[in-house]
N, C-alpha and C positions, 0 to 999 in steps of 0.2 A: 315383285307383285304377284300375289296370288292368283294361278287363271285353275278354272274348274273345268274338267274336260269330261264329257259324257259318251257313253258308246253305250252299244247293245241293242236300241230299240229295233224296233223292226213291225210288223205284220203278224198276228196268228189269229185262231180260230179259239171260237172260247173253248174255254176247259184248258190251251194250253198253255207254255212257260215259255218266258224270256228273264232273257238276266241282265240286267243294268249296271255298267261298271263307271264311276267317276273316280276319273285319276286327278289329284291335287299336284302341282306343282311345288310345292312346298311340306316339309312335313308337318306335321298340326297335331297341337293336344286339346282339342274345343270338342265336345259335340256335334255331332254331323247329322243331315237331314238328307231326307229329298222326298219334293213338292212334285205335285202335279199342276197344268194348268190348261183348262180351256181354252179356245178362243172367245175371248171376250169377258170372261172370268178373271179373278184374281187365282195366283198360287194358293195351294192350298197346301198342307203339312200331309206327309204318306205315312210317314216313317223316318224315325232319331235315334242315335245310337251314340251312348254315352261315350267318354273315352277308356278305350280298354276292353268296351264289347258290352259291358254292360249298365245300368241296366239299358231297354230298349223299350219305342215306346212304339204303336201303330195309329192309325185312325181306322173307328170301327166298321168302314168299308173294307178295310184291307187287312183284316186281324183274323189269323188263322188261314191266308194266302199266299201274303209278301211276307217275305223274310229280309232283314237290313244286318248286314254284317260289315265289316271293316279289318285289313289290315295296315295297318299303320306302316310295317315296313316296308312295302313297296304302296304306301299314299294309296290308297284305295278304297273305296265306300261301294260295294255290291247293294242290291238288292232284285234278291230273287221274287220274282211273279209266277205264282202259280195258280193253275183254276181261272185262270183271267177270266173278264165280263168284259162285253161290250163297252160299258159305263167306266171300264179302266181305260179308255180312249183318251189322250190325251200328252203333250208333252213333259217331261219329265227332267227334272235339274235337280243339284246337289248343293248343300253348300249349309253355313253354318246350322247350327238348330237353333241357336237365338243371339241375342245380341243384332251389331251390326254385321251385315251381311257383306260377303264379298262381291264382286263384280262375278253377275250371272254368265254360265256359260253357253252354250247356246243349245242344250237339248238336248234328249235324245226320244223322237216320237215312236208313241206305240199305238197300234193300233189292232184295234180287237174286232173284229167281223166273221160272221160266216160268207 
């Protein structure tokens, strides 16, 4: 069974960079995403990354900041935050880009303030 594991978030100050790592327990050739989501919000789509790297797709809050990469051989889906906003507040999860989804993992929050 596939479990989606998140690391990286953390705390910074706008303008700067965190890096979000989901590790897959399984290897996978689908599509990859990661959502953000408010409290009280639905998930929303960040960023998807075909299989192989490309192509990549953003939302245009986050296009020309986050970068979403993947290596396959050690099960891994990055995506770099850079320039953060306040407004990138939010918890953060990985998992397919469509289709049925996996069982969500439990996050990883970031948070943007001065």
């Amino acid at each position: 069974q596939m479990q989606l594991v998140e690391s990286g978030g953390g705390s910074a100050q706008p303008g700067g960079s965190l890096r979000l790592s989901c590790l897959m327990t399984e290897t996978v050739f689908v599509s990859m995403a990661w959502y953000c989501q408010d409290p009280g919000k639905e998930r929303e789509l960040v960023a998807s990354i075909s299989r192989g790297g490309t192509p990549t797709f953003y939302a245009d809050s986050v296009k020309g900041r986050f970068t979403i990469t993947r290596d396959d051989a050690k099960n891994l889906v990055y995506l770099q935050m850079d320039n953060l906003k306040p407004e990138d507040t939010a918890v953060y999860y990985c998992n397919k880009a469509s289709g049925k989804m996996w069982a969500w993992g439990q996050g990883a929050q970031v948070t943007v303030s001065s």
